[in-house]
C-alpha positions in Angstrom: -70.6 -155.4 -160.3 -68.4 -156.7 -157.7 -64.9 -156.1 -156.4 -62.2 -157.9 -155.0 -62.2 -155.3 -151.9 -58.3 -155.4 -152.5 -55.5 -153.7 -154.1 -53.0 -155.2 -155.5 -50.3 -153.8 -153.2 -51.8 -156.1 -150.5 -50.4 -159.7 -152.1 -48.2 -160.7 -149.8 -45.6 -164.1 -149.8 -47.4 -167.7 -149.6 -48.1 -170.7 -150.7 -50.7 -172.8 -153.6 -52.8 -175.4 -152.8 -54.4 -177.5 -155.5 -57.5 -179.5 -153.7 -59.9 -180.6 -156.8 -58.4 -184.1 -157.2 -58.0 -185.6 -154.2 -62.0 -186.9 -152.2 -63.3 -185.1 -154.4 -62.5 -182.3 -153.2 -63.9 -182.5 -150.4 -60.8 -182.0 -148.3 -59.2 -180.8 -145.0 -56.8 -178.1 -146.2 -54.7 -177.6 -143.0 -54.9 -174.8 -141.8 -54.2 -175.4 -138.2 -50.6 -176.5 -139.1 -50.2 -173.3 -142.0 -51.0 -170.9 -139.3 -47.9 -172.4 -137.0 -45.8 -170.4 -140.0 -46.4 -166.6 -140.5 -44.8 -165.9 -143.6 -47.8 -167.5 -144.9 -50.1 -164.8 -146.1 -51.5 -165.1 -149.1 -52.8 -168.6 -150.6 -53.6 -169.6 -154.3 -56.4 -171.9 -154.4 -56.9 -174.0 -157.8 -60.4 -174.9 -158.5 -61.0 -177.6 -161.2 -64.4 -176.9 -163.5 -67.0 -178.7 -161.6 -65.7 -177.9 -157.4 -67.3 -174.7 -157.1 -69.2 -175.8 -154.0 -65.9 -177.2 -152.2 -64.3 -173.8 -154.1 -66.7 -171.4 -152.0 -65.8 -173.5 -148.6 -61.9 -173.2 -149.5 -62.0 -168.9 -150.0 -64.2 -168.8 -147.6 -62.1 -170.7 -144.8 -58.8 -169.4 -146.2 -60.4 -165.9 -145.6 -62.0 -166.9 -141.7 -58.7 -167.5 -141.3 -57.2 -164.5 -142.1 -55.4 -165.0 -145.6 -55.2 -163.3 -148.5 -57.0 -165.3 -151.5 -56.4 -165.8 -155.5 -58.7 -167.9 -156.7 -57.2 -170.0 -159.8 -59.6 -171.1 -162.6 -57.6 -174.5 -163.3 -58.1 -177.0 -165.8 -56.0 -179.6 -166.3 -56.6 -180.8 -169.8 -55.8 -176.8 -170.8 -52.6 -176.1 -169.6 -50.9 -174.8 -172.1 -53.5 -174.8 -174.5 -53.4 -172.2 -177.7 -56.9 -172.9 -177.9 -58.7 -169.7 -177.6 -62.2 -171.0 -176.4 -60.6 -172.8 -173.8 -59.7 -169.1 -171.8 -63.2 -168.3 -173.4 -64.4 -170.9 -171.1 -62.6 -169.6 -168.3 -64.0 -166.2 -168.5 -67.4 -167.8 -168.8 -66.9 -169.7 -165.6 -66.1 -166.2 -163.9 -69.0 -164.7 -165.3 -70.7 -167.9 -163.9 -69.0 -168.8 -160.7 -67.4 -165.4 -159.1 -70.7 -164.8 -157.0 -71.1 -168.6 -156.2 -67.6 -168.5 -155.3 -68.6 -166.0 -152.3 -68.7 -162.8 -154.9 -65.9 -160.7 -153.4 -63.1 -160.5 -151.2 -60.8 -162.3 -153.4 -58.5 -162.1 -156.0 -59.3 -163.7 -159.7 -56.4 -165.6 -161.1 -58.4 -165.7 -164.8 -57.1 -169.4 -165.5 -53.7 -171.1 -164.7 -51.0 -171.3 -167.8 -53.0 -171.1 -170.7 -51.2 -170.6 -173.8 -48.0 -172.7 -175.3 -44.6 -171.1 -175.6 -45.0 -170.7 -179.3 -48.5 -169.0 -179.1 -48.5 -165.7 -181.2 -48.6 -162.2 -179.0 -51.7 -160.7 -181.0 -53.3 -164.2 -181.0 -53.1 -164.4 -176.7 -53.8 -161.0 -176.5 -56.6 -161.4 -178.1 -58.1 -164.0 -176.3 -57.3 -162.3 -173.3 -58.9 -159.7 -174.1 -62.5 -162.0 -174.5 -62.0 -163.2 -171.5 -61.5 -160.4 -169.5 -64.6 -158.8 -171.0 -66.2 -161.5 -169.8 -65.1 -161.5 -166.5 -65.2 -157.4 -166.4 -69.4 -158.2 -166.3 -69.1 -159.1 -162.7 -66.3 -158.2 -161.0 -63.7 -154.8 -161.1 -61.1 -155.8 -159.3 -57.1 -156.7 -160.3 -56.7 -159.8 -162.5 -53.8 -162.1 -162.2 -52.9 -163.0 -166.1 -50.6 -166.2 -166.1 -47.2 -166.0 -168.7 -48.0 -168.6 -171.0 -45.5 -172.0 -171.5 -46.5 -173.2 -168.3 -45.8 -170.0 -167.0 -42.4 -168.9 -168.0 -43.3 -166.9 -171.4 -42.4 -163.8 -169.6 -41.2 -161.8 -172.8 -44.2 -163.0 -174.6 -46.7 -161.7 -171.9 -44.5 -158.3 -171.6 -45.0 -158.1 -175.2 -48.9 -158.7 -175.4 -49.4 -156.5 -172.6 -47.2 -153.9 -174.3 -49.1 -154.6 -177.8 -45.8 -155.2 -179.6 -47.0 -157.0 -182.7 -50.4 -155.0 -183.3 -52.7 -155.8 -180.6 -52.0 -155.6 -176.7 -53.9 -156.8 -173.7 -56.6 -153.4 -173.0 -57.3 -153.9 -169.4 -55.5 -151.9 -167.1 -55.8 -153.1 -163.9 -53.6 -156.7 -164.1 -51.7 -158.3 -162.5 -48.7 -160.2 -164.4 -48.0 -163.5 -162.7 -45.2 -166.0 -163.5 -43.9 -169.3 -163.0 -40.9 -170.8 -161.9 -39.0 -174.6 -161.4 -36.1 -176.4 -162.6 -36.8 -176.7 -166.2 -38.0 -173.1 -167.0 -37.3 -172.4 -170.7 -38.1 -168.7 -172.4 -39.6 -169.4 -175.6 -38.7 -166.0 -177.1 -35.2 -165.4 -176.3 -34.7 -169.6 -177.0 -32.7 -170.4 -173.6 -33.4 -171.0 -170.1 -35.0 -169.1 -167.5 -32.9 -166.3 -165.9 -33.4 -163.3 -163.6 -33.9 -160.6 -166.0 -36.9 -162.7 -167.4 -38.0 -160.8 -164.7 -37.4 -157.7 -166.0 -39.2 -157.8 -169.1 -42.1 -158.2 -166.8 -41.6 -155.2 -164.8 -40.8 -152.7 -167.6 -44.6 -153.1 -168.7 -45.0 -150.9 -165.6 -47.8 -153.5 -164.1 -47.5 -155.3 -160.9 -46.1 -159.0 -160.9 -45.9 -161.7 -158.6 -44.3 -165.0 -158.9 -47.3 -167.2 -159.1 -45.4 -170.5 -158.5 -41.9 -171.8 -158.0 -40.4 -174.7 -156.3 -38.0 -177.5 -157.1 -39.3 -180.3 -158.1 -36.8 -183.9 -157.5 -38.3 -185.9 -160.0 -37.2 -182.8 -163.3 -33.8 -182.1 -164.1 -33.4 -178.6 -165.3 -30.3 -175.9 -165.8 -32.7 -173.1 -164.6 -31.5 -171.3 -161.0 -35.4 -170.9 -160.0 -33.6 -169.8 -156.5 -32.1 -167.1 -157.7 -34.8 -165.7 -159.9 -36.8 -165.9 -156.5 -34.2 -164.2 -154.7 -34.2 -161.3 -157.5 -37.9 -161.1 -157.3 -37.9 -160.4 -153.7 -35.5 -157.9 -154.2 -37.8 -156.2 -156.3 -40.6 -156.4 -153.4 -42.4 -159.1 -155.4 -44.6 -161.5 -153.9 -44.0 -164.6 -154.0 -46.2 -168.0 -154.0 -44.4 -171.7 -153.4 -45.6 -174.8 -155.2 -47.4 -176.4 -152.8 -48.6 -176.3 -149.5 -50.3 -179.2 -150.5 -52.1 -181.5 -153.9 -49.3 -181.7 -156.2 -49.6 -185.4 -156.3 -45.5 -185.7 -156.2 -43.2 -184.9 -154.1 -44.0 -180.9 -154.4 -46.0 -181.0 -151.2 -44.9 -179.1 -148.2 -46.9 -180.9 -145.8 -48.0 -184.2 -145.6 -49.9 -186.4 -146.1 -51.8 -185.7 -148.9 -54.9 -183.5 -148.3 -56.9 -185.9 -145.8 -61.0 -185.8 -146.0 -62.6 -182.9 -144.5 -64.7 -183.6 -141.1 -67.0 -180.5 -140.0 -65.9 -181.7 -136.1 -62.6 -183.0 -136.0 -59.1 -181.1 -137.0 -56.9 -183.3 -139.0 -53.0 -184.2 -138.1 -50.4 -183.3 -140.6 -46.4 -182.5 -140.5 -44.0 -180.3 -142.6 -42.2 -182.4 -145.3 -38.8 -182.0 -146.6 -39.6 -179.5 -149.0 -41.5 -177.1 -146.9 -38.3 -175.9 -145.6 -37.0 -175.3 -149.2 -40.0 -173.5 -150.0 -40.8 -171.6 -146.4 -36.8 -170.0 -146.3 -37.9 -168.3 -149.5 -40.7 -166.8 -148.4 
């Protein structure tokens, strides 16, 4: 069995990058430009079903260049999916992929916002607990467990962890990730998002990062995702802005859009608008 050769104390502030869909995939990722910034520590790479060769360059250069890594099992058609094999999936891919991948080193995200915001506690818990079985056959280290409803179903993760309605999440060693932008919406407590969403994360007693958050122009949303960030940081959370680069918007913090990678020749980009609303919160 492997391990991530990390504890979870070591996440540190940084940024996602989402290269499967653009060359496919077979992109520059900028780092030249990311290490002009030093807040920049820790990077969460998505990897679509199907890029694990560009996958094991990405963790692999991310590391060379001195970053921590979660690795983000992402599939686009899934997110927010209730359907249970779809996670199954994900932990097959791990059981599959985690050595392709460069088998260490690096933390496992299992798979980016699975389940809906009106997904039942025992019903995710128990896929969850599947999958991390799964992925448990080849590697020991912490696992990063999304909040379901694209990442804002904080009560309904604390409860699953908690086993609140018969059955809880087993594994110990997780790490309770959650996402935030304009629109976020708490399907439990039936409002928006607001800073103690934050604490019913916390009181589990696990370690929790923020995941993702930015603020994205083209949603209009009530929810003050800059002050849940500020609150988060007050409680020594790391925290991960949406995106360094591939949201396919206007999301990106550099630009352009991730160029094609050349082995011999560094490519040119510039910080965007929204880097600096993304950087001052790191």
């Amino acid at each position: 069995m492997q391990d991530a050769s990390n504890e979870a104390g070591l996440l540190s502030n940084g940024v996602n990058l989402q290269p499967s869909y653009f060359h496919g995939g077979d992109v520059d990722l900028g780092w030249s430009l990311m290490k002009a910034y030093p807040k920049i520590r820790t990077v969460r790479i998505e990897i679509e079903p199907g890029q694990e060769k560009n996958g094991r360059r990405w963790i692999a250069e991310a590391k060379a260049h001195g970053y921590t890594v979660i690795a983000t099992y992402h599939k686009h058609k899934a997110i927010m999916s209730d359907d249970p094999t779809e996670l199954i999936a994900a932990g097959e891919w791990w059981k599959s992929h985690y050595l392709t991948l460069g088998g260490g080193g690096f933390f496992v995200n299992l798979m980016n916002e699975w389940g809906s915001h009106s997904i039942g506690v025992s019903a995710f818990a128990a896929a969850y607990n599947q999958a991390i079985a799964l992925v448990r056959e080849i590697y020991s280290g912490p696992i990063i467990i999304d909040c379901p409803g694209g990442g804002q179903g904080t009560t309904l993760l604390a409860a699953a962890v908690e086993g609140r309605d018969g059955m809880g999440i087993t594994d110990s060693n997780i790490i309770l990730s959650a996402h935030f932008y304009p629109h976020g919406y708490n399907g439990v407590k039936k409002k928006r998002s607001q800073i103690d969403d934050l604490d019913d994360l916390e009181n589990t007693g696990k370690p929790c990062i923020i995941g993702e958050f930015g603020d994205d122009p083209a949603i209009q949303g009530e929810t003050n995702w800059s002050a849940i960030i500020d609150y988060a940081r007050s409680k020594g959370w790391p925290v991960l802005g949406w995106a360094w680069n591939g949201d396919g918007g206007k999301m990106n913090m550099i630009s352009p859009q991730f160029q094609p990678f050349d082995a011999v020749a560094t490519k040119q980009y510039h910080i965007s608008n929204h880097f600096v609303t993304i950087y001052n919160r790191l």
